[in-house]
C-alpha positions as CSV (number, residue, x, y, z in Angstrom):
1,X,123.1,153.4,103.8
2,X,121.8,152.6,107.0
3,X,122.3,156.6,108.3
4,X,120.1,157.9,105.1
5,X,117.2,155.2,105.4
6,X,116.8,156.5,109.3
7,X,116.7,160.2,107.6
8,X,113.3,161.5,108.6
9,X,111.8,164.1,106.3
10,X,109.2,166.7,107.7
11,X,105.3,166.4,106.3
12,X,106.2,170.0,103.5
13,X,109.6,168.3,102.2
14,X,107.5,165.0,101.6
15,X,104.3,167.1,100.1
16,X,107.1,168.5,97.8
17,X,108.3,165.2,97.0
18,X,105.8,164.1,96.0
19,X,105.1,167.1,93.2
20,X,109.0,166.4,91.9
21,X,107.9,162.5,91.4
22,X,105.0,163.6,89.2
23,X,107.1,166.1,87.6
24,X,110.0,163.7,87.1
25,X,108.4,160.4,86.0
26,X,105.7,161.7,83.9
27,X,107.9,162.2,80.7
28,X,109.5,158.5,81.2
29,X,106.7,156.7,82.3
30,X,105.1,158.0,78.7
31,X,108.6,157.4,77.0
32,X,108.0,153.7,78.5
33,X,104.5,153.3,77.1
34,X,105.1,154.5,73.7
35,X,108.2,152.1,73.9
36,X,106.2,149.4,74.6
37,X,103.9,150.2,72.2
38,X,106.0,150.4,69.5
39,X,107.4,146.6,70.5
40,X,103.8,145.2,70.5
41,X,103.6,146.2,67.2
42,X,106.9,145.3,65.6
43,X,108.7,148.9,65.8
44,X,111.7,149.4,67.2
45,X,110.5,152.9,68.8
46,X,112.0,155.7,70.5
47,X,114.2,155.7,73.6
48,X,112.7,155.1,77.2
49,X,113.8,158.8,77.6
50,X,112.9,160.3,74.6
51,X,110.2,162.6,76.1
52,X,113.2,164.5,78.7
53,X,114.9,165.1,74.9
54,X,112.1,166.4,73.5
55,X,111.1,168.9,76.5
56,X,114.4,170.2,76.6
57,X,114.9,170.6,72.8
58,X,111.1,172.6,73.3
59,X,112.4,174.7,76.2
60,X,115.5,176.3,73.5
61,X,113.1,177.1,71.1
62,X,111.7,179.8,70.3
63,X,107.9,180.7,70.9
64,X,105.9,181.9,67.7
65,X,102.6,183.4,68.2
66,X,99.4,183.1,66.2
67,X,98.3,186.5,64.6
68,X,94.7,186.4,66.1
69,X,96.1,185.5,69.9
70,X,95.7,187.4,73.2
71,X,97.1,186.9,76.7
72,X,94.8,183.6,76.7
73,X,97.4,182.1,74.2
74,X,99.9,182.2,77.0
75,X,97.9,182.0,80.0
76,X,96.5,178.6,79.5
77,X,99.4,176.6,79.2
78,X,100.3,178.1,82.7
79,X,97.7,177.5,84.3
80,X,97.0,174.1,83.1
81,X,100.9,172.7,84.2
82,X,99.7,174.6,87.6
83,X,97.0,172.7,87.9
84,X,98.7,169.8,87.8
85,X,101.2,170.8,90.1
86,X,98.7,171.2,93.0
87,X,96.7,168.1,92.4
88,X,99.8,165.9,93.3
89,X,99.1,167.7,96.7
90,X,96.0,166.4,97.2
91,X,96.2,162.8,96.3
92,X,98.3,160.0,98.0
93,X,100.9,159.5,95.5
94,X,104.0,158.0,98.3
95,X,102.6,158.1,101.8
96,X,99.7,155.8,103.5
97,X,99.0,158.5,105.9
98,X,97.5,162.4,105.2
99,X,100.1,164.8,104.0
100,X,98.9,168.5,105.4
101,X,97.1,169.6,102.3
102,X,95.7,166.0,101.9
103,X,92.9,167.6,103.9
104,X,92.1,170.6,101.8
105,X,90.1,169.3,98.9
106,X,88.4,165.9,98.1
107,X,88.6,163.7,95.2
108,X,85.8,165.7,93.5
109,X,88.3,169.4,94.0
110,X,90.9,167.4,92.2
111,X,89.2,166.7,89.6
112,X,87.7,169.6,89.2
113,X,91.4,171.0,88.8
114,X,92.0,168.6,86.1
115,X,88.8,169.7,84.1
116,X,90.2,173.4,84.8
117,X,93.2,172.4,83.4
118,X,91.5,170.7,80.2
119,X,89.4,173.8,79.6
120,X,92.2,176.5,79.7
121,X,94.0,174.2,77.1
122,X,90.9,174.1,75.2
123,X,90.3,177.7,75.1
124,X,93.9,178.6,74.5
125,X,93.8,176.4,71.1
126,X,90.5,178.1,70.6
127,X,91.8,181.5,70.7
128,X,94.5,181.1,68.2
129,X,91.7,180.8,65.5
130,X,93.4,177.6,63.6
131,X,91.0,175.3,62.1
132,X,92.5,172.2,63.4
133,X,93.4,173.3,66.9
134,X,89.6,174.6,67.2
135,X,88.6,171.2,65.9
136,X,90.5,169.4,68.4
137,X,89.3,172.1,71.2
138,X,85.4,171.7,70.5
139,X,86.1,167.6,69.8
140,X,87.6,167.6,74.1
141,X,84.9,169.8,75.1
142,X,81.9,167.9,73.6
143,X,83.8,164.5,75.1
144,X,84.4,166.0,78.8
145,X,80.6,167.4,78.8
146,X,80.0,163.6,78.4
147,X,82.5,161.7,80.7
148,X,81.9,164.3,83.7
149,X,78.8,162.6,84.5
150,X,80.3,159.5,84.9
151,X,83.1,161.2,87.3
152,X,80.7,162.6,89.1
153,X,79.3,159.4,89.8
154,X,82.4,157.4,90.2
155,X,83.1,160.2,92.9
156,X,79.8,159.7,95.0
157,X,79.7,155.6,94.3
158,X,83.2,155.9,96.3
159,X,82.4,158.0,98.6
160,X,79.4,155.7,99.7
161,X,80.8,152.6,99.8
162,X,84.1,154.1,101.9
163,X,82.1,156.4,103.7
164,X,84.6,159.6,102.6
165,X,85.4,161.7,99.9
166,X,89.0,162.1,101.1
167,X,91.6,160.3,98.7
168,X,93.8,159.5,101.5
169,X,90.9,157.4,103.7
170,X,89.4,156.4,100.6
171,X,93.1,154.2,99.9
172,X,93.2,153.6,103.8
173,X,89.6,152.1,103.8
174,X,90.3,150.0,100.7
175,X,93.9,149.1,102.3
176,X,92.1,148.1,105.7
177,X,91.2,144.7,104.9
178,X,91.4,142.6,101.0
179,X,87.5,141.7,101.5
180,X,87.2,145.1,101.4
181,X,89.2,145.9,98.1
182,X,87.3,143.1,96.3
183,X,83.7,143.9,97.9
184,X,81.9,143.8,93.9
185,X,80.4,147.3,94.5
186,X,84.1,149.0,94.7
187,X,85.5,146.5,91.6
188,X,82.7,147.9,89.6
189,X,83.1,151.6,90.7
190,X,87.2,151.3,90.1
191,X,86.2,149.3,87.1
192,X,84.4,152.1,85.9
193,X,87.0,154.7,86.5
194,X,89.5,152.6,84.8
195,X,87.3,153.0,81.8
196,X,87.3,157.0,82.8
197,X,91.4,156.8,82.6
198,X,91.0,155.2,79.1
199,X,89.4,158.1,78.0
200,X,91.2,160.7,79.7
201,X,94.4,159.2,78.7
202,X,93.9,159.0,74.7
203,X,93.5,154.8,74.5
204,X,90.1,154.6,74.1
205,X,89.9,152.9,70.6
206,X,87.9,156.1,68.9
207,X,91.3,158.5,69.3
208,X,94.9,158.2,67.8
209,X,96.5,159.9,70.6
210,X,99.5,160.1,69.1
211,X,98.6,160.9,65.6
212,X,98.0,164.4,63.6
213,X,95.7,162.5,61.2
214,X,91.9,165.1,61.5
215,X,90.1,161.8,62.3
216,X,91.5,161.4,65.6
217,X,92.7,164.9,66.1
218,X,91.2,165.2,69.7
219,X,93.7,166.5,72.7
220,X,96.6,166.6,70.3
221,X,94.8,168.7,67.9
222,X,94.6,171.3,70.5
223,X,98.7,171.7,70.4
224,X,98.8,172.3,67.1
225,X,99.5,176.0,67.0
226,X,102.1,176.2,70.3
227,X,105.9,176.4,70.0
228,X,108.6,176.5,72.3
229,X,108.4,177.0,76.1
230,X,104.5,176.9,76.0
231,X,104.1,173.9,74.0
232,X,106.7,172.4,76.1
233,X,104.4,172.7,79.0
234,X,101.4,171.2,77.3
235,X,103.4,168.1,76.5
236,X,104.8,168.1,80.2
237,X,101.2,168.4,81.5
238,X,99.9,165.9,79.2
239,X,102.4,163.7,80.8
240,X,101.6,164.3,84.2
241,X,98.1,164.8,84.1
242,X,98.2,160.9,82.4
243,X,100.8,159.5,86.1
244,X,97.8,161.0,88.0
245,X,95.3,159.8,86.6
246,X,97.4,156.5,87.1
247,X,98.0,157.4,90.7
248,X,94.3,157.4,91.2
249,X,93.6,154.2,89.6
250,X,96.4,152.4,91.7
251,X,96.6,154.0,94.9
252,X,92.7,154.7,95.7
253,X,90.7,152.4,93.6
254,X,92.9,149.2,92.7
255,X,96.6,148.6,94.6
256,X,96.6,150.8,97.5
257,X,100.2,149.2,99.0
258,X,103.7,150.0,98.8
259,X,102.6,153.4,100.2
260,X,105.4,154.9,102.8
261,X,103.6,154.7,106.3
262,X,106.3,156.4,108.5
263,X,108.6,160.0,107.3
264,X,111.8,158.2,107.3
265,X,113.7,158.5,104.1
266,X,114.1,154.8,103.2
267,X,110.2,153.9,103.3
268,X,109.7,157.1,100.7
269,X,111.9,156.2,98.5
270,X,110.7,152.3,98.1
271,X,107.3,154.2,98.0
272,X,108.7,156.1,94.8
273,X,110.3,152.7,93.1
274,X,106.6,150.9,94.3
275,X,104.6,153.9,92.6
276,X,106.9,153.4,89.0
277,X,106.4,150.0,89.0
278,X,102.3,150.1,89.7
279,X,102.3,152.8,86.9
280,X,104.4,151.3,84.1
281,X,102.2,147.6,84.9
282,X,99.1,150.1,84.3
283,X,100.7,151.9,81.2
284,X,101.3,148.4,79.8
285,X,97.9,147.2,80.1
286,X,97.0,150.6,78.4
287,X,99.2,149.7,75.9
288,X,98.2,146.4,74.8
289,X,94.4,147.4,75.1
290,X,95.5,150.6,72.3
291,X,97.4,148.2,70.5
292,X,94.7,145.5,70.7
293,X,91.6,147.7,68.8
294,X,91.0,149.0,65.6
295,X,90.0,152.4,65.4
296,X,85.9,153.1,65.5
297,X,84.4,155.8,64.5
298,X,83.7,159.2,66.1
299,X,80.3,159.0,67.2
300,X,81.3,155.6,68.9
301,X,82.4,157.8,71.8
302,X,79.4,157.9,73.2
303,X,78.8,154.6,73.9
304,X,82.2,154.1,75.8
305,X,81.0,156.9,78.2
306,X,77.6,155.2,78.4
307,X,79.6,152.1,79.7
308,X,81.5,153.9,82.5
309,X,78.3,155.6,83.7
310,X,76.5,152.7,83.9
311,X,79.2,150.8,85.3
312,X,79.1,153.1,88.6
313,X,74.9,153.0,88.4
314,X,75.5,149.4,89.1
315,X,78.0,149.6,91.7
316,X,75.3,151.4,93.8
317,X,72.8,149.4,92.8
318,X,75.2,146.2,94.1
319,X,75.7,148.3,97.5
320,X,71.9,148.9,98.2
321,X,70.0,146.1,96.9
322,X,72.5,143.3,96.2
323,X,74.3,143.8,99.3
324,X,77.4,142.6,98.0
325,X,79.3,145.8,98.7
């Protein structure tokens, strides 16, 4: 045991590793949430690992195609699971210190990739021509024009209070000191991007993110018309694109520790076991909050964006004139 912990790994194995632990804990970290879910509200519920059932059982089947659908039909899946395989790159998901491509784009180019990703997924169920897949398409589209303010702003409240737009020194200047961490300017900012991950995650109390009922047919609406392999991916990319959003929340904004600070094999791994544990304490809060609310109405929406936005207007208001930051 002692001989594998003193393993060092080079910088491109641990950039890789990373990508395999989003790609490996995404469908049970979701299995775990909808588990827990189902407990808080008297169900027995599937199995932890339901979701690595379900992805292989999509993988052997076959792929049916829409009469109406082009190449986009295809393509958008693809490049949405891309997308989130190249974000993991960019983020600090098990070491402290910069990976090599940790330099290459900021927290803004990542989630610009995640918006990418949303939009080919969008366009895709838009280009089959069903009713409730275009529903579900214009429905994400109309939300995300309305949340990307508020990421935008999240983005350059952080920046200004760390003084980067680098995930890596954002976690390292929130990790420097616990006064830091707690200054009220960053609570509200991570506060507000908490409120951000609600949304992008489905457990805003508007959406039924795991229904197929039309009134809250918003991302899953969009799946409607994809079999097989390609529908495989969207429900692997939902999966993922939800542990990095959680990654975010924990290892820039809210727990930055129990990161790996050296390339021996040991720290990485307790890095890995730290990162499951931060994410299933998140997913449960997520789950009690969607378990907690009755459904509002549509329009509703709105006013939950409103509340991030405003949110990060105060956190630079706190910085400059309360001087509290």
């Amino acid at each position: 045991m002692r001989v594998i912990a003193a393993v060092t790994l080079s910088q491109p194995a641990i950039q890789v590793l990373q990508d395999l632990t989003i790609l490996g804990l995404a469908p049970g970290v979701s299995g775990a949430i909808a588990h827990m879910e189902a407990r808080l509200q008297g169900r027995r519920g599937p199995r932890v690992a339901q979701p690595y059932y379900d992805l292989a059982k999509l993988f052997r089947k076959e792929t049916l195609v829409p009469e109406d659908a082009s190449w986009v039909f295809f393509a958008g899946p693809i490049l949405a699971f891309t997308c989130y395989l190249i974000v993991p790159l960019l983020i600090p998901v098990l070491t402290a210190y910069p990976l090599p491509l940790g330099y290459q784009g900021d927290i803004l180019g990542g989630g610009f990739l995640l918006a990418l990703a949303g939009f080919s997924v969008a366009l895709a169920a838009a280009e089959t021509n069903g009713p409730y897949a275009q529903l579900g398409s214009s429905r994400a589209m109309t939300f995300a024009a309305l949340i990307e303010p508020s990421i935008l702003f999240i983005t350059f409240t952080v920046a200004v209070i760390t003084a980067t737009d680098l995930p890596y020194f954002e976690a390292a200047a929130n990790r420097a000191s616990f006064s830091a961490a707690i200054r009220p300017a960053h609570l509200l900012a991570a506060l507000a991007f908490f409120l951000v991950v609600l949304n992008d995650t489905g457990r805003i109390p508007v959406e039924t993110h795991s229904s197929t009922l039309e009134f809250g047919m918003i991302d899953e609406g969009r799946t409607l018309e994809h079999s097989g392999p390609p529908f495989a991916l969207l429900k692997w990319g939902s999966a993922m694109k939800q542990l990095i959003l959680y990654v975010l929340l924990v290892n820039v904004f809210a727990a930055p520790w129990g990161l790996a600070g050296s390339r021996r094999l040991g720290p990485v791994v307790l890095a890995i076991l730290a990162l499951l544990a931060k994410a299933l304490g998140v997913g449960a809060v997520f789950a009690v909050i969607d378990s907690s609310f009755s459904k509002l109405r549509l329009f509703k929406i709105t006013e939950f964006m409103a509340a991030a936005f405003l949110l990060a207007v105060l956190a630079i208001l706190v910085l400059y004139l309360g001087r509290g930051g």
